[in-house]
N, C-alpha and C positions, 0 to 999 in steps of 0.2 A: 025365164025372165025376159021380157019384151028388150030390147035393143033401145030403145029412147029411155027405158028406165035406169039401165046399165050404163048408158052414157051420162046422165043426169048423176049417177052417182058415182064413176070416175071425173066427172067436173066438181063438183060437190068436193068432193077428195081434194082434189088438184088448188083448188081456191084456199082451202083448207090451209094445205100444208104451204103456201104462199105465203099467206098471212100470218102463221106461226113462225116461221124460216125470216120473214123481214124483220118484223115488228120488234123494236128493241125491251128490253128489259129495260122499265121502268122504277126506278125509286122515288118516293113521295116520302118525303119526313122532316120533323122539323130541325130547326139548323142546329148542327152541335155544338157544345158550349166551347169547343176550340175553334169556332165563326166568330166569338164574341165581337171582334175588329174589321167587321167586314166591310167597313168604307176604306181600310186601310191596304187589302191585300191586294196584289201587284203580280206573285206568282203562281200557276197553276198546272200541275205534274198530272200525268198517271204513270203507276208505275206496274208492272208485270209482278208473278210470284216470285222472283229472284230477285225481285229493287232493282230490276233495268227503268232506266225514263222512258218510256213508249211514243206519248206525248206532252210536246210543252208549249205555254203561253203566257205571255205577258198582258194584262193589264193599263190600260194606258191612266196617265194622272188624271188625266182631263174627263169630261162626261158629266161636272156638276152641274146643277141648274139651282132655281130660288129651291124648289121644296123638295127636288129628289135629285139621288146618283145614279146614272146609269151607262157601267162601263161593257164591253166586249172583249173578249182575247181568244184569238186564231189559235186553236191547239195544233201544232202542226209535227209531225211525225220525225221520231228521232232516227239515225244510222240504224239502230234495231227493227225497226218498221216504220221505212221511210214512205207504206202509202198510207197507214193511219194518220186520220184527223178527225177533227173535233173544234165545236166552239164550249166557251165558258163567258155567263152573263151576269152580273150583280145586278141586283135594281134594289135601291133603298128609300125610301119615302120619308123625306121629314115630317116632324110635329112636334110641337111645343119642347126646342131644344134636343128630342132623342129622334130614333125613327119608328114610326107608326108601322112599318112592316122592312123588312128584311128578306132577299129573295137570292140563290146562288141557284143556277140552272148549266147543267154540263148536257151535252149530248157527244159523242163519239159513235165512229164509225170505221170499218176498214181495220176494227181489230181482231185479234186469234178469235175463231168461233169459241161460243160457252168456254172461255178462261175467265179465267180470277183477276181481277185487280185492284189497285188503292187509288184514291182520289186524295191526294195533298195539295194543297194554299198555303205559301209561306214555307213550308218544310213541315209544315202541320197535317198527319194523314186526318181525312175527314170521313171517311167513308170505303167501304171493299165493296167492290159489284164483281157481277158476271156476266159479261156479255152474251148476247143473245147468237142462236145457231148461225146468222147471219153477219156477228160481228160488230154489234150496236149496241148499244147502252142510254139509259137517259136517267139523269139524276135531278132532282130538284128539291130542294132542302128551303125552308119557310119558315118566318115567325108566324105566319099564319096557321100552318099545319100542328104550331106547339101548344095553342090556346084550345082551351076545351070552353 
């Protein structure tokens, strides 16, 4: 094997396993029917396989506008894994009285490689992921993603 082919296919490799190793685990689905009150939630957990808090955030009240909600909350890392963090964002969209779409988006990072964990709002689990080799996760739950 020529030496520029060999090397094109240890980079090739190396890019590879880059992109595997960062890239979090993504979840897309629609929201679950214990989101039903999602202009109302305030708190936001992850929790580990043992129901340790990993990470936590608050919600703040504010963030309405005329036709839509849209809040933020700092997930930030509990005595358990004080350098896990994470945000979580609601966007909700008014129309005639209810909301035209509904959106809850977590992303985390800086957690245990490929472990298990739960996603709770309120004290409500919403969700179990697995973090990626790299310690990342991304969730995103949608009224949009539940219409066919």
């Amino acid at each position: 094997m020529k030496a520029g082919f060999k090397f094109l296919l240890v980079m090739s490799a190396l890019i590879i396993a880059a992109v595997v190793y960062s890239n979090p685990q993504k979840i897309r689905q629609a929201l679950p029917p214990g989101l039903n009150h999602l202009s109302e939630a305030r708190l936001v957990e992850v929790k580990d396989a043992d129901g340790k808090v990993i990470l936590t955030g608050h919600f703040p009240a504010t963030g309405d506008h005329k036709n839509e909600i849209e809040r933020t909350a700092t997930l930030a890392g509990t005595g358990v894994d004080p350098d896990a963090k994470g945000k979580a964002e609601i966007e909700l969209v008014k129309k005639d009285g209810g909301f035209a779409k509904e959106e809850l988006e977590i992303t985390v990072e800086r957690l245990a490689p490929s472990a298990g964990f739960r996603l709770y709002v309120d004290g409500n689990e919403v969700s179990a992921f697995t973090t990626s080799r790299g310690g990342k996760a991304s969730l995103k739950f949608s009224s949009r993603y539940g219409k066919k």
